[in-house]
N, C-alpha and C positions, 0 to 999 in steps of 0.2 A: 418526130413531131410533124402537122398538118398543120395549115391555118386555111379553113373554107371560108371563100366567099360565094353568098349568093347574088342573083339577079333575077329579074325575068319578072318580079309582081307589078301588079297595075290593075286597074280598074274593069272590071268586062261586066257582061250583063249575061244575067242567070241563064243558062243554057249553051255557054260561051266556050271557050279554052283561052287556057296558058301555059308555057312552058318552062317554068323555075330550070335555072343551071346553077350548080356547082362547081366552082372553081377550087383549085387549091390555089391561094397568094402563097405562099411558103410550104417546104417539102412537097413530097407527092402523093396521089392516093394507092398506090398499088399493093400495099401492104395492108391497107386498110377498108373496113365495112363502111359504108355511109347509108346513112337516116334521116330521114323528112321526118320532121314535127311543127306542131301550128301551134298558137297560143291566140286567144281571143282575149280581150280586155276582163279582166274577172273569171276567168277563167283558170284551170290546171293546165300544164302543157302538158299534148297530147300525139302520142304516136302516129305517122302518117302511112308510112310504107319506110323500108329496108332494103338494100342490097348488098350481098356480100364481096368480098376483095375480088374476086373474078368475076363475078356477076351469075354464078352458078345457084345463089339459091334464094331466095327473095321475100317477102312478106306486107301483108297490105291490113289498113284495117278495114274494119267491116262495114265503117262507114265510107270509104274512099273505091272499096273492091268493084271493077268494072269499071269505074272510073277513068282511075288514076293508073298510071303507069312508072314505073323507076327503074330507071337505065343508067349505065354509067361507058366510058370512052377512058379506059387508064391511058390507051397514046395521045391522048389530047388531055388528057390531068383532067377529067371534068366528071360530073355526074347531073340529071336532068331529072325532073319530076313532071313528065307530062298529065296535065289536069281538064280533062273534059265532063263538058257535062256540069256546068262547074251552078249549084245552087249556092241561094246566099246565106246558107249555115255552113258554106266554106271559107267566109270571110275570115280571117286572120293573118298575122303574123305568122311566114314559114322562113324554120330554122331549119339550114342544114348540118349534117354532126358527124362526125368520125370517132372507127372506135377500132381497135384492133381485126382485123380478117374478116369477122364473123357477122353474122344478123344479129339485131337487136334490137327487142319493142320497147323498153325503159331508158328514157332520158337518163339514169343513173346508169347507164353501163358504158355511154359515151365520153372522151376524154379530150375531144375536142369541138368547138361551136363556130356555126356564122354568127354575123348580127342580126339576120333576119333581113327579110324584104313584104312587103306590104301587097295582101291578095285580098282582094274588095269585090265581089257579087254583088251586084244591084238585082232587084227585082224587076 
């Protein structure tokens, strides 16, 4: 078992960066895949980007692609979602999540969650 916490959201103005980190508070990530996903108010929650247990194989969505970046430090237990470039149709809620080894674009194939941290684009 994993238990991720994130950090790193706050307020920037369109055209900005942030850097979301992942922590593991409890166990470690090195067995395991980790997942960025964002949720907007009335919204679906939505895949962001993916990296797998070594970091060897990765995935981005098509709205995030060129943007965003997802990297992970297993000797420092962490994982990071660098966000440049950041418009205000990126405003939401980013969960990080853990899932056994592998990549994964569906919230249903992960088995464990942050609580989320709060990523606000202004115009």
């Amino acid at each position: 078992q994993v238990q991720p916490v994130e950090s790193g959201g706050g307020l920037v103005q369109a055209g900005g960066s942030l850097r979301l980190s992942c922590t593991a508070s409890a166990g470690t990530f090195s067995r395991y895949g980790m997942g960025w996903f964002r949720q907007a108010p009335g919204k679906e929650r939505e895949f962001v980007a993916t990296i797998a247990w070594n970091g060897g194989s990765s995935d981005y969505a098509d709205s995030v692609k060129g943007r965003f970046t997802i990297g992970r430090d297993n000797a420092k237990n962490s994982g990071y979602l660098q966000m440049n470039s950041l418009k205000p149709e990126d405003t939401a809620v980013y969960y990080c999540a853990a899932k056994l080894w592998t990549i994964g674009t569906s919230p249903n194939e992960y088995s464990y969650w942050g609580q989320g941290t709060q990523v606000t684009v202004s115009s």
